[in-house]
PQR file of N, CA, C, O and H, with PARSE charges and radii, in Angstrom:
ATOM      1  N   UNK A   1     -39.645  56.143  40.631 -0.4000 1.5000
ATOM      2  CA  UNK A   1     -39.689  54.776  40.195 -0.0000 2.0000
ATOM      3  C   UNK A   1     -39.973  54.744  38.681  0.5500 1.7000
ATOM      4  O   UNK A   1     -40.584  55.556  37.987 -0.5500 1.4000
ATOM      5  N   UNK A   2     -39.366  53.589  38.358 -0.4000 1.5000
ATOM      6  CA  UNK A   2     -39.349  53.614  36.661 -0.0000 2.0000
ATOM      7  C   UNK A   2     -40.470  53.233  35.956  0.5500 1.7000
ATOM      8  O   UNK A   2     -40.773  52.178  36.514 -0.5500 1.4000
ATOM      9  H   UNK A   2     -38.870  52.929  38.922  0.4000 1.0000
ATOM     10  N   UNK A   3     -41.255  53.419  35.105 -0.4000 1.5000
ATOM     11  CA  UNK A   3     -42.141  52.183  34.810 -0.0000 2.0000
ATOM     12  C   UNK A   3     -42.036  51.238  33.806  0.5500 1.7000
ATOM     13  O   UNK A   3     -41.523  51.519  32.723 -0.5500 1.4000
ATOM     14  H   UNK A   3     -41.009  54.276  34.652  0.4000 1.0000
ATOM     15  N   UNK A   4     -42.619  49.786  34.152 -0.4000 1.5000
ATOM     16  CA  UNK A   4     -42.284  48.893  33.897 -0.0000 2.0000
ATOM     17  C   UNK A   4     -42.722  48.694  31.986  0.5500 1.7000
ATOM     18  O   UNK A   4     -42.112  48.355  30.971 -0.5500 1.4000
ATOM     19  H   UNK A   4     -43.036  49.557  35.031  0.4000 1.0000
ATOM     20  N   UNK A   5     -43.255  48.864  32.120 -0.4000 1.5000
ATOM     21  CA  UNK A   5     -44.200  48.832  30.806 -0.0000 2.0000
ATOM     22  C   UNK A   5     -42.938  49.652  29.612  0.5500 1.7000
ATOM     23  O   UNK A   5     -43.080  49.433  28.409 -0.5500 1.4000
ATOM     24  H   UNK A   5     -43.750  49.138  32.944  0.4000 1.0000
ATOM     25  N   UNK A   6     -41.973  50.403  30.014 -0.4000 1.5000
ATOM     26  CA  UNK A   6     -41.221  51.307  29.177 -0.0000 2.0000
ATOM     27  C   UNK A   6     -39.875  50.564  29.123  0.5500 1.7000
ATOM     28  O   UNK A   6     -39.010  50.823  28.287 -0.5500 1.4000
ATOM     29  H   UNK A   6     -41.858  50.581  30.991  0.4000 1.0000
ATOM     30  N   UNK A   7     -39.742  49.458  30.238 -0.4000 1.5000
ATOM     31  CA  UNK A   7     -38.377  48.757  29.713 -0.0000 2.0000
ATOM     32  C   UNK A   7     -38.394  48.247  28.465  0.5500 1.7000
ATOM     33  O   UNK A   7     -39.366  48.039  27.738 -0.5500 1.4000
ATOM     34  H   UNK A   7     -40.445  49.247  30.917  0.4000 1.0000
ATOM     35  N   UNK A   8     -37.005  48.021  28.230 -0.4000 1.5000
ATOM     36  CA  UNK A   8     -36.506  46.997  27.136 -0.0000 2.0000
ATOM     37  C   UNK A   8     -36.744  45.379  27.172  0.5500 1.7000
ATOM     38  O   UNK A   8     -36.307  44.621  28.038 -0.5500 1.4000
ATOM     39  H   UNK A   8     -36.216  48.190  28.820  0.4000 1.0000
ATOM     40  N   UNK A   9     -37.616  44.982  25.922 -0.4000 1.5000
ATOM     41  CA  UNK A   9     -37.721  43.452  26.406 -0.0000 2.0000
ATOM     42  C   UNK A   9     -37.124  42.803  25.306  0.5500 1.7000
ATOM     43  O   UNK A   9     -37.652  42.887  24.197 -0.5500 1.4000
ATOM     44  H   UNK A   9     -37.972  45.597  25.219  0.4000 1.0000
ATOM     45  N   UNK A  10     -35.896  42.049  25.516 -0.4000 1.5000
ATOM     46  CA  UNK A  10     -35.102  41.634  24.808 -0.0000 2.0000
ATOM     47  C   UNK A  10     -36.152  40.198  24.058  0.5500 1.7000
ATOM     48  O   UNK A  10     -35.940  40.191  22.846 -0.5500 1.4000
ATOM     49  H   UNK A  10     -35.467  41.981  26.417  0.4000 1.0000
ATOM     50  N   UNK A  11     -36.874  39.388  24.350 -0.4000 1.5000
ATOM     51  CA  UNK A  11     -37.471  38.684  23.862 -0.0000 2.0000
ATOM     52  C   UNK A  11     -38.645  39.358  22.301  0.5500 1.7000
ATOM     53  O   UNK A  11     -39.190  38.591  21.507 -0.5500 1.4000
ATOM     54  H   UNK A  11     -37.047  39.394  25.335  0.4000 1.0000
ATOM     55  N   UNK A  12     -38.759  40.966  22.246 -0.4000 1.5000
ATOM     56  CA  UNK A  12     -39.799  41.169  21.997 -0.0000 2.0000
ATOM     57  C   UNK A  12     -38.671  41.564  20.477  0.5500 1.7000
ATOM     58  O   UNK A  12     -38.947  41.524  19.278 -0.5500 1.4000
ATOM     59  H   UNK A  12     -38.316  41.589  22.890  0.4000 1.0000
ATOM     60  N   UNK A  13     -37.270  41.960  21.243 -0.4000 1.5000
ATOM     61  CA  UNK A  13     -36.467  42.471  20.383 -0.0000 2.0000
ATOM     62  C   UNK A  13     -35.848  41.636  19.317  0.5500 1.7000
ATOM     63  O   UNK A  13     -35.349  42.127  18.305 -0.5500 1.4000
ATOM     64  H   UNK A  13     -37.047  41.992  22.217  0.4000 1.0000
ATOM     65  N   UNK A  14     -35.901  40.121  19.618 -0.4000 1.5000
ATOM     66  CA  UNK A  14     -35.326  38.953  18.975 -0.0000 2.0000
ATOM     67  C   UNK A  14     -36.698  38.807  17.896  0.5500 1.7000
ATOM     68  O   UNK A  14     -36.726  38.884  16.668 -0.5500 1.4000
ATOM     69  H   UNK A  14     -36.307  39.722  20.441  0.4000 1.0000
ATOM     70  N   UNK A  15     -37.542  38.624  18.652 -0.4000 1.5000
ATOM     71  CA  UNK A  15     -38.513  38.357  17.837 -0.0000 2.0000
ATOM     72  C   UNK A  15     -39.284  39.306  16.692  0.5500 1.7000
ATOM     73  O   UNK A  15     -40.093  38.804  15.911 -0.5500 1.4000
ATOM     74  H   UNK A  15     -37.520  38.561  19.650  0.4000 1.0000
ATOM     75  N   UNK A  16     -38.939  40.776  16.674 -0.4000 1.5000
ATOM     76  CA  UNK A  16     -38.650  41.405  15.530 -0.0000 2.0000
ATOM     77  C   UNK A  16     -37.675  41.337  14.640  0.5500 1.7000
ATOM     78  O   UNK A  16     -37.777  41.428  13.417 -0.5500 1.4000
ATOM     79  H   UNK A  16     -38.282  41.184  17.308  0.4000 1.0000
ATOM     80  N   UNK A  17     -36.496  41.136  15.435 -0.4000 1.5000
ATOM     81  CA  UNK A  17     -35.817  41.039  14.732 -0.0000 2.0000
ATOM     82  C   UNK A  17     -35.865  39.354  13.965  0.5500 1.7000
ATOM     83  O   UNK A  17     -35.522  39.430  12.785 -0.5500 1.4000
ATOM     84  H   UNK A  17     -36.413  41.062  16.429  0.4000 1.0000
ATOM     85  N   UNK A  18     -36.026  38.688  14.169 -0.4000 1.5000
ATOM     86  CA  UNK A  18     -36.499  37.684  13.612 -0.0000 2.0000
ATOM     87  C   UNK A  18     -37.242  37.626  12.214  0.5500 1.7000
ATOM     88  O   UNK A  18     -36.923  37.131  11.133 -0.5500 1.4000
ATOM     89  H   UNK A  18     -36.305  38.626  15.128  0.4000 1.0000
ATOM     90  N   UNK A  19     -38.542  38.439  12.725 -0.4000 1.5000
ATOM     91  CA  UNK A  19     -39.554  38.364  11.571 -0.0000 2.0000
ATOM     92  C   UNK A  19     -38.926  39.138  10.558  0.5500 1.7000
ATOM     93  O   UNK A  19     -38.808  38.589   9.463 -0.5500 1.4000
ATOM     94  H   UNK A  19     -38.801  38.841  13.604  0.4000 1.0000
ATOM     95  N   UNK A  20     -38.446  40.439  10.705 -0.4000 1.5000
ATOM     96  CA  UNK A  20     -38.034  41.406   9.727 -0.0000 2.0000
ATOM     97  C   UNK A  20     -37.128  40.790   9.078  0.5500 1.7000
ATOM     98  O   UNK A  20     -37.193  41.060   7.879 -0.5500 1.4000
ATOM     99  H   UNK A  20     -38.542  40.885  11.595  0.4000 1.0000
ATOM    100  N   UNK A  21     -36.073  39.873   9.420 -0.4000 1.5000
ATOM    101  CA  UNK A  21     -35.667  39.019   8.851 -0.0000 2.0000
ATOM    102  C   UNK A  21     -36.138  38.417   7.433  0.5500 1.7000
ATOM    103  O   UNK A  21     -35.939  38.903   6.320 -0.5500 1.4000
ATOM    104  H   UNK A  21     -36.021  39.654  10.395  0.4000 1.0000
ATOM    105  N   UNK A  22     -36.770  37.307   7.749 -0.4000 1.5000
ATOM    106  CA  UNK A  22     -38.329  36.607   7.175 -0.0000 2.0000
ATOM    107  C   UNK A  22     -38.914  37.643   6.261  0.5500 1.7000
ATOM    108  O   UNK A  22     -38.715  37.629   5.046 -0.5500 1.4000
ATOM    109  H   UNK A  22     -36.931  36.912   8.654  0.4000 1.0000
ATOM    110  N   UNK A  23     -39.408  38.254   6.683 -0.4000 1.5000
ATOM    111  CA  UNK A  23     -40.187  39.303   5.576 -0.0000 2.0000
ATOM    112  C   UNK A  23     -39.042  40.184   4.898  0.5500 1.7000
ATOM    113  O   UNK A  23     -39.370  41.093   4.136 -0.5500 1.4000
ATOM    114  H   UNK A  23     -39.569  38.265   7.669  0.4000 1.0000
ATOM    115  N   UNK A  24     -38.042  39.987   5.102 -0.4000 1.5000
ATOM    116  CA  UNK A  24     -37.318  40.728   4.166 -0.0000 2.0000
ATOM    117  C   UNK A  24     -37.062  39.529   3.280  0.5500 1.7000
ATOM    118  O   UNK A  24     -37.787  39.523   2.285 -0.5500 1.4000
ATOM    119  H   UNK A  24     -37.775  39.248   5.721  0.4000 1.0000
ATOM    120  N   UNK A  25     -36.326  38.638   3.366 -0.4000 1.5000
ATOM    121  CA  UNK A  25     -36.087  37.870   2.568 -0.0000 2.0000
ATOM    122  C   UNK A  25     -37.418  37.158   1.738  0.5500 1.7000
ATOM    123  O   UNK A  25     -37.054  36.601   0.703 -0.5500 1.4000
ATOM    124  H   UNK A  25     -35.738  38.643   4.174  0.4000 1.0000
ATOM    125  N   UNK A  26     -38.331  37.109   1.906 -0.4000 1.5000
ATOM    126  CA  UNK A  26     -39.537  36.725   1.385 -0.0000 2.0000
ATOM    127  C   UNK A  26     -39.908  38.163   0.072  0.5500 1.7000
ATOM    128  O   UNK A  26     -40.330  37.865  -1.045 -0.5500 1.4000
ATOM    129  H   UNK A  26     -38.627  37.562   2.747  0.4000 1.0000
ATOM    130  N   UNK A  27     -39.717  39.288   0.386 -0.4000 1.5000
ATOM    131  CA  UNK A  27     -40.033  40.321  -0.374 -0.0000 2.0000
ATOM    132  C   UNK A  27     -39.193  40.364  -1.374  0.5500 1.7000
ATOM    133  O   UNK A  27     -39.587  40.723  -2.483 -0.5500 1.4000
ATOM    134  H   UNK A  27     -39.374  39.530   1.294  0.4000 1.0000
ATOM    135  N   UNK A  28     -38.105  40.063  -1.185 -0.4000 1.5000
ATOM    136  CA  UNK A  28     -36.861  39.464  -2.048 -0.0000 2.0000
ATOM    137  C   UNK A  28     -37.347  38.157  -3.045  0.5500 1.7000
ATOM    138  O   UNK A  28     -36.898  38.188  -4.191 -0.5500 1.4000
ATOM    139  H   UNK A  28     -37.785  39.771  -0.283  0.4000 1.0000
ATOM    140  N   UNK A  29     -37.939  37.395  -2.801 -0.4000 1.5000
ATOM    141  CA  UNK A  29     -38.132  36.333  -3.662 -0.0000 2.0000
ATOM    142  C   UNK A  29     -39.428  36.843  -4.148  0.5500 1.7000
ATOM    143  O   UNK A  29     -39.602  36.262  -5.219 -0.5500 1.4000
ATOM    144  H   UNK A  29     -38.305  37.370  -1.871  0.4000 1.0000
ATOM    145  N   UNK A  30     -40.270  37.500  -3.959 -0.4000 1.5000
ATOM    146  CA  UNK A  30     -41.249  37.815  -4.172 -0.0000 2.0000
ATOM    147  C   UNK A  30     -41.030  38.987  -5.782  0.5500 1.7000
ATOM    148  O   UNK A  30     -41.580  39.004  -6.883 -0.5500 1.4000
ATOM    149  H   UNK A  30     -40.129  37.972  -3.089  0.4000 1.0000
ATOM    150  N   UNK A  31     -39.822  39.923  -5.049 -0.4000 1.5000
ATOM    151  CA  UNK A  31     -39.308  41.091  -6.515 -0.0000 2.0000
ATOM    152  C   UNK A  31     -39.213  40.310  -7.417  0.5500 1.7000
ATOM    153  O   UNK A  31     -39.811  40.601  -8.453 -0.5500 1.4000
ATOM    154  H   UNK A  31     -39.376  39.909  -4.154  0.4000 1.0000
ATOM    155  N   UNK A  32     -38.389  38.968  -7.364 -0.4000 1.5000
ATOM    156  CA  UNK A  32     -37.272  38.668  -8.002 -0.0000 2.0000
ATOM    157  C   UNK A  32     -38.029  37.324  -9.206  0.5500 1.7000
ATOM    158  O   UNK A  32     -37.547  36.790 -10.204 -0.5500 1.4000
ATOM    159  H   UNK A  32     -37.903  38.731  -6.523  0.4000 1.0000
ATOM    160  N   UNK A  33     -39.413  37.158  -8.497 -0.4000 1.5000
ATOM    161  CA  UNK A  33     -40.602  36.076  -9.393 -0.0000 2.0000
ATOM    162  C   UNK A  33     -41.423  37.531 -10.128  0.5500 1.7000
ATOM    163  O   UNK A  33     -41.649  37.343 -11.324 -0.5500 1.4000
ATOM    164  H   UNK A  33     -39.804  37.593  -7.686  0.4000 1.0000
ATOM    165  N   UNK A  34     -41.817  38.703  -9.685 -0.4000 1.5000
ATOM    166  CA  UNK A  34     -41.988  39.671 -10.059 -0.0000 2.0000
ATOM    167  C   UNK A  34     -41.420  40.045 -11.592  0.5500 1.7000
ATOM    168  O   UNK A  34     -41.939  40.008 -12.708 -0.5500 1.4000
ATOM    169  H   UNK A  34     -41.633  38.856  -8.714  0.4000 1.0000
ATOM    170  N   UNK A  35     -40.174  40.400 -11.120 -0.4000 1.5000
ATOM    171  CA  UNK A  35     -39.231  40.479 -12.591 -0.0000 2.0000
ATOM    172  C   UNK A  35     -39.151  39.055 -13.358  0.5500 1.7000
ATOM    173  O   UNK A  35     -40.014  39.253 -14.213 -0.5500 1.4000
ATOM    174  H   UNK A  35     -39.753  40.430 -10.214  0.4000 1.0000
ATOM    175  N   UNK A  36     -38.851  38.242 -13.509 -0.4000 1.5000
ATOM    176  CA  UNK A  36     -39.006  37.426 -13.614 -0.0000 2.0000
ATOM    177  C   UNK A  36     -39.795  36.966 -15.116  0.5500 1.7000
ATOM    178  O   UNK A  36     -39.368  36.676 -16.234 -0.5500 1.4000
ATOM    179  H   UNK A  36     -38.150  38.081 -12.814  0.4000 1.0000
ATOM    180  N   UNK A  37     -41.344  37.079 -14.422 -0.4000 1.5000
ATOM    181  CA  UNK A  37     -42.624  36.861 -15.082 -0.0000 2.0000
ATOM    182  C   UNK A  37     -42.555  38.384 -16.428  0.5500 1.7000
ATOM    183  O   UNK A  37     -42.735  38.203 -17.632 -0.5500 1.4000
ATOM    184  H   UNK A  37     -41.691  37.314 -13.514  0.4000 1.0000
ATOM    185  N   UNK A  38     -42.283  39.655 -15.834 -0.4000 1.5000
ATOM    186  CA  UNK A  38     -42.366  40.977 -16.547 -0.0000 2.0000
ATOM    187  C   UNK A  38     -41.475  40.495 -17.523  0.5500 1.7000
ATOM    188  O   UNK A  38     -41.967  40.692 -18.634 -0.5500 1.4000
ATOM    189  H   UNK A  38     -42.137  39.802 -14.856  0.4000 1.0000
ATOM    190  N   UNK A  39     -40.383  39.952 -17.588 -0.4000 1.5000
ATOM    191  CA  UNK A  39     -39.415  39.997 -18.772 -0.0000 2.0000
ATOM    192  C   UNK A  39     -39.949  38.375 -19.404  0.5500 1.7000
ATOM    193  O   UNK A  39     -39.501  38.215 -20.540 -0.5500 1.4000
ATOM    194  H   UNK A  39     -39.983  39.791 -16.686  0.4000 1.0000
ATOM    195  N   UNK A  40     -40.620  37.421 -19.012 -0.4000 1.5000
ATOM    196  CA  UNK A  40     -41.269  36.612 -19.935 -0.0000 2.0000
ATOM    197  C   UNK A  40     -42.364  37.065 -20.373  0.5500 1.7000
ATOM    198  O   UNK A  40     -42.642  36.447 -21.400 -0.5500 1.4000
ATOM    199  H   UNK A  40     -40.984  37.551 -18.090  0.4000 1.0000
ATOM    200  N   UNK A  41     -43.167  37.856 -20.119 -0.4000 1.5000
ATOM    201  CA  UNK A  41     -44.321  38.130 -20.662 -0.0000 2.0000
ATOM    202  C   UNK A  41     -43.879  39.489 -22.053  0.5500 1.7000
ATOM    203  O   UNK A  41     -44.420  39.600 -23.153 -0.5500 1.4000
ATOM    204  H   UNK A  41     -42.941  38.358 -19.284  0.4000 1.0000
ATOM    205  N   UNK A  42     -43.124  40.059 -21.664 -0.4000 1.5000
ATOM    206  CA  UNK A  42     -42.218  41.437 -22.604 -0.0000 2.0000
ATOM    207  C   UNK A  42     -41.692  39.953 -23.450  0.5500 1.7000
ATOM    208  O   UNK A  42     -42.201  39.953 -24.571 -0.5500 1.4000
ATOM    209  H   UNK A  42     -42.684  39.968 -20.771  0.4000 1.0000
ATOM    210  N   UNK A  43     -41.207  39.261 -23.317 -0.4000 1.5000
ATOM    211  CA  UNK A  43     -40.020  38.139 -24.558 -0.0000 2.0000
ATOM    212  C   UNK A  43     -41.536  37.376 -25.419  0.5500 1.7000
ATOM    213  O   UNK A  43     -41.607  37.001 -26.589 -0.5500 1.4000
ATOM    214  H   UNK A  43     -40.794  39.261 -22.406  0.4000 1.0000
ATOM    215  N   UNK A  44     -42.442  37.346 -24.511 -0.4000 1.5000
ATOM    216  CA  UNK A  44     -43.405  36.671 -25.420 -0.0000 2.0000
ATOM    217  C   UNK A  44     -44.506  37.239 -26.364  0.5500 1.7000
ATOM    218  O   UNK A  44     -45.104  36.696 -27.293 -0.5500 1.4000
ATOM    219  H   UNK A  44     -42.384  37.650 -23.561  0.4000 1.0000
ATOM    220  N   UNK A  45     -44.626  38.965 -25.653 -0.4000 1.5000
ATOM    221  CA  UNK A  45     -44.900  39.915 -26.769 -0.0000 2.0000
ATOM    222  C   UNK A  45     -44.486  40.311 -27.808  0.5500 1.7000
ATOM    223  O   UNK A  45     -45.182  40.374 -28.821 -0.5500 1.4000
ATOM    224  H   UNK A  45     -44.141  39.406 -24.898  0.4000 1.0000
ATOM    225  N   UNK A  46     -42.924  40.748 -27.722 -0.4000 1.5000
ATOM    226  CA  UNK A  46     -42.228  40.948 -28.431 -0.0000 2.0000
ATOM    227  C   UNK A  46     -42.194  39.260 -29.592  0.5500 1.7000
ATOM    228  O   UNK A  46     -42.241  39.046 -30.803 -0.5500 1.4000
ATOM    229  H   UNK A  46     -42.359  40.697 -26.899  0.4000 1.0000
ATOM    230  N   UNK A  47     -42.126  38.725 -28.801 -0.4000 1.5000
ATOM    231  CA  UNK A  47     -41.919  37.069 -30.011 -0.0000 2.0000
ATOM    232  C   UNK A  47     -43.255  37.328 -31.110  0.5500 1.7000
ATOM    233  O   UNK A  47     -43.135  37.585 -32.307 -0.5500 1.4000
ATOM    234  H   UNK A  47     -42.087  38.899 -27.817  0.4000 1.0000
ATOM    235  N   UNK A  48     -44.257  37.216 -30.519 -0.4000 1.5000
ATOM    236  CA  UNK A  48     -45.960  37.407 -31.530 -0.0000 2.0000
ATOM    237  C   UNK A  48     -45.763  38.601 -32.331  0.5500 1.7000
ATOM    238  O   UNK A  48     -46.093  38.449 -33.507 -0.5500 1.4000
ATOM    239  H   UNK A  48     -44.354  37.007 -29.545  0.4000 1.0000
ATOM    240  N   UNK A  49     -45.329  39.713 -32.029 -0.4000 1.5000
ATOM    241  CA  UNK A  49     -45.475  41.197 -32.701 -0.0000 2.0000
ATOM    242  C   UNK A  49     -44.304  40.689 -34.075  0.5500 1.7000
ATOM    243  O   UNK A  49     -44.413  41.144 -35.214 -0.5500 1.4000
ATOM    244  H   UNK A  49     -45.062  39.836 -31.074  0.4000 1.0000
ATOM    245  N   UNK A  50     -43.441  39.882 -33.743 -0.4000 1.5000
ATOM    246  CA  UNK A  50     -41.838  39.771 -34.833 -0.0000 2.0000
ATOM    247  C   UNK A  50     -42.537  38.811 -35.135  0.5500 1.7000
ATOM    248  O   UNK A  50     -42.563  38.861 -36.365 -0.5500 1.4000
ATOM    249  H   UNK A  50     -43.353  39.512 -32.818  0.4000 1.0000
ATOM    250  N   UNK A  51     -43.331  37.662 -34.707 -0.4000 1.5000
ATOM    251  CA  UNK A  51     -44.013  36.884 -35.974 -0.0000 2.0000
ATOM    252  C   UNK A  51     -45.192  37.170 -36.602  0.5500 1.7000
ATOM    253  O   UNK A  51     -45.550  36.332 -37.429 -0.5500 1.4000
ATOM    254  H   UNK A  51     -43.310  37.621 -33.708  0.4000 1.0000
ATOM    255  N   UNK A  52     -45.920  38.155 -36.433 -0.4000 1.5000
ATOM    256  CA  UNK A  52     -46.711  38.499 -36.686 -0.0000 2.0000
ATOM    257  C   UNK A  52     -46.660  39.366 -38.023  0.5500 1.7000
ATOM    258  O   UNK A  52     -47.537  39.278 -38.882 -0.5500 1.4000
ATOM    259  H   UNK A  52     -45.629  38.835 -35.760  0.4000 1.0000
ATOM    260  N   UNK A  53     -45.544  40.220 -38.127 -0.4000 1.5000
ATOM    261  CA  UNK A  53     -45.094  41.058 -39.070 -0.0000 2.0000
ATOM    262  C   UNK A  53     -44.063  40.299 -39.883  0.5500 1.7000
ATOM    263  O   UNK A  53     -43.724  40.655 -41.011 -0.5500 1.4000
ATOM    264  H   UNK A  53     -44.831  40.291 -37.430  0.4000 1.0000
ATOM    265  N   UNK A  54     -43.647  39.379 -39.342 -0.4000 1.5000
ATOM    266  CA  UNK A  54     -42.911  38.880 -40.418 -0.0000 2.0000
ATOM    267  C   UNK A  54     -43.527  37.223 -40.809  0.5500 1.7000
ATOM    268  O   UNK A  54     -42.809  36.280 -41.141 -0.5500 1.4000
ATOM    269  H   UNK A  54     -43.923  39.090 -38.426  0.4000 1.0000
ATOM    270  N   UNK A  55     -44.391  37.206 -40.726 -0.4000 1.5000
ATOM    271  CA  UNK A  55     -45.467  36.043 -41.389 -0.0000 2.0000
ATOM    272  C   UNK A  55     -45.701  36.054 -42.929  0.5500 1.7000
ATOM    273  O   UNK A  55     -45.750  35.002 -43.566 -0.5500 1.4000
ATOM    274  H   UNK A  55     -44.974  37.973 -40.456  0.4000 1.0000
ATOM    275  N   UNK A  56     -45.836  37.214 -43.473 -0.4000 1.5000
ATOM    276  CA  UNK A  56     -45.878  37.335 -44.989 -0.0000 2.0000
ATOM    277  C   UNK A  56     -44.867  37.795 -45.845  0.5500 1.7000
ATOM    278  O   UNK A  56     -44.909  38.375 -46.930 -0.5500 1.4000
ATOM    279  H   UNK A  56     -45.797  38.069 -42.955  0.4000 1.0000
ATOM    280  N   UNK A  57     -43.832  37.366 -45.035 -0.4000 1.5000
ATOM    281  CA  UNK A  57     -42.150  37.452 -46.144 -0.0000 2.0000
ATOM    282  C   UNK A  57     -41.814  36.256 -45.788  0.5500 1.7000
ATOM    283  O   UNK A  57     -40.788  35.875 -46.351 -0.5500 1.4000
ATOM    284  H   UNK A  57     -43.798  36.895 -44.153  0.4000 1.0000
ATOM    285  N   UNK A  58     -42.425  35.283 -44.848 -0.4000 1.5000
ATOM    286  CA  UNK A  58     -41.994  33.893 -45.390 -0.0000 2.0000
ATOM    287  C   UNK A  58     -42.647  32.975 -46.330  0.5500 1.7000
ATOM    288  O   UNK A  58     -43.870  32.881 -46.435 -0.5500 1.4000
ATOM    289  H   UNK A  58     -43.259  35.593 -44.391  0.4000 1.0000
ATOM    290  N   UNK A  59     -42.011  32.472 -46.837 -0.4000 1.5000
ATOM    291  CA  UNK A  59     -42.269  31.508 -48.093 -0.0000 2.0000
ATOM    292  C   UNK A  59     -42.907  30.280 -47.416  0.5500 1.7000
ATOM    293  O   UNK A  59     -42.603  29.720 -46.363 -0.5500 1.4000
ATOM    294  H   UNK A  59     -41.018  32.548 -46.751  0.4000 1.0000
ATOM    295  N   UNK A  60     -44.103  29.956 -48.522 -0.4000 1.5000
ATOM    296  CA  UNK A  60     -44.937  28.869 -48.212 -0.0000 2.0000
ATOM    297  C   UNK A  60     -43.717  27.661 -47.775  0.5500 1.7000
ATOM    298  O   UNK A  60     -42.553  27.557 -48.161 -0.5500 1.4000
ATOM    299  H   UNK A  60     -44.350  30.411 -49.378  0.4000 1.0000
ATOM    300  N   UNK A  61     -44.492  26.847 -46.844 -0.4000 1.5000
ATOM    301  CA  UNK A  61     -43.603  25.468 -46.525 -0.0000 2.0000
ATOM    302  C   UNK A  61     -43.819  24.716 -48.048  0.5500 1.7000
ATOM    303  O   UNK A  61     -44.755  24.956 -48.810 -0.5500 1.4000
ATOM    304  H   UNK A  61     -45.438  26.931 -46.531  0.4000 1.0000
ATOM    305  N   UNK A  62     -42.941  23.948 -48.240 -0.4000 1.5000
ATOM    306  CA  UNK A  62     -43.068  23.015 -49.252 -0.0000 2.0000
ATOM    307  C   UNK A  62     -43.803  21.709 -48.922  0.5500 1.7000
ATOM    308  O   UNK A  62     -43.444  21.171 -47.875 -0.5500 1.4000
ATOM    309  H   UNK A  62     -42.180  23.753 -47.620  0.4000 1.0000
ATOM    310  N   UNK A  63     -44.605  21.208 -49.509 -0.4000 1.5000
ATOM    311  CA  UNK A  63     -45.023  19.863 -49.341 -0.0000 2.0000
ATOM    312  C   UNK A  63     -44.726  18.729 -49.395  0.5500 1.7000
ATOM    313  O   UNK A  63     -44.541  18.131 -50.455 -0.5500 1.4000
ATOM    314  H   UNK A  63     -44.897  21.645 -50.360  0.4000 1.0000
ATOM    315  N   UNK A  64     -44.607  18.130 -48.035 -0.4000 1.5000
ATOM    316  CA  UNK A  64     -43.726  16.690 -48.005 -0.0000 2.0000
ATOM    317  C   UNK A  64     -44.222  15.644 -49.390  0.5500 1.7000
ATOM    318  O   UNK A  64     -45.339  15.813 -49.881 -0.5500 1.4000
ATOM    319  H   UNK A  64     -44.757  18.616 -47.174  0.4000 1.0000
ATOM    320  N   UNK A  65     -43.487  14.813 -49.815 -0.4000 1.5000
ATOM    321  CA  UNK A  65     -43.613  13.878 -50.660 -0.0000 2.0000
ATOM    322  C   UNK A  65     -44.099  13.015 -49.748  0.5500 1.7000
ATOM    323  O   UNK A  65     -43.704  13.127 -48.587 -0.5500 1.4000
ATOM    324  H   UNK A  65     -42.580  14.676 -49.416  0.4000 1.0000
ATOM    325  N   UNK A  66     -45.288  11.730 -50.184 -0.4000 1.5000
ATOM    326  CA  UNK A  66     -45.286  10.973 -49.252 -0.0000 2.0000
ATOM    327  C   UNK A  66     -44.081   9.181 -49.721  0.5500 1.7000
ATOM    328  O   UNK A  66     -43.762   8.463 -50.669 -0.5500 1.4000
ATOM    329  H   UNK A  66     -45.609  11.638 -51.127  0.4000 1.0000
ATOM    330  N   UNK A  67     -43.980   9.269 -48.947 -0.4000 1.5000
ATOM    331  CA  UNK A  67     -43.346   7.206 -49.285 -0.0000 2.0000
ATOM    332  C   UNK A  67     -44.559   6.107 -49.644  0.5500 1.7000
ATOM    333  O   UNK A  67     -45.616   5.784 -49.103 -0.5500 1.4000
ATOM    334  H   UNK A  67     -44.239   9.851 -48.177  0.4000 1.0000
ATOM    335  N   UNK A  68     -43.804   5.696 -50.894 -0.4000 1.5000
ATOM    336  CA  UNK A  68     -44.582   4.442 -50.814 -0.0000 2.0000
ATOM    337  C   UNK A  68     -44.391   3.301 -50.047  0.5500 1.7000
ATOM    338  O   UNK A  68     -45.174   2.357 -50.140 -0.5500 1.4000
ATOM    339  H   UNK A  68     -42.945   5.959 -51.333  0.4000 1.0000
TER
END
């Protein structure tokens, strides 16, 4: 006799397959805010370091005139 406990339970099988689903696609949005943030935070380093070094080869602003 077979035992029961070792069949296949197609309910148990949907419902992995289900979740793995779900958690795959979630890990996916998860990389993809990941990268995301890494290449704004790299664009906003890089922005401070290029103004930073190039702050004293620009020329003073000129001073507005005011209107009478």
């Amino acid at each position: 006799m077979t035992n029961p406990w070792l069949k296949k339970n197609p309910f148990m099988s949907m419902w992995l397959s289900a979740f793995n689903t779900v958690a795959g696609s979630v890990r996916g949005h998860a990389m993809q805010q990941a990268k995301r943030q890494a290449a704004s935070s790299a664009t906003r380093a890089t922005k401070t370091v290029f103004d930073a070094w190039t702050a004293g080869v620009k020329p003073t602003p000129a001073k507005r005139k005011r209107k009478r």
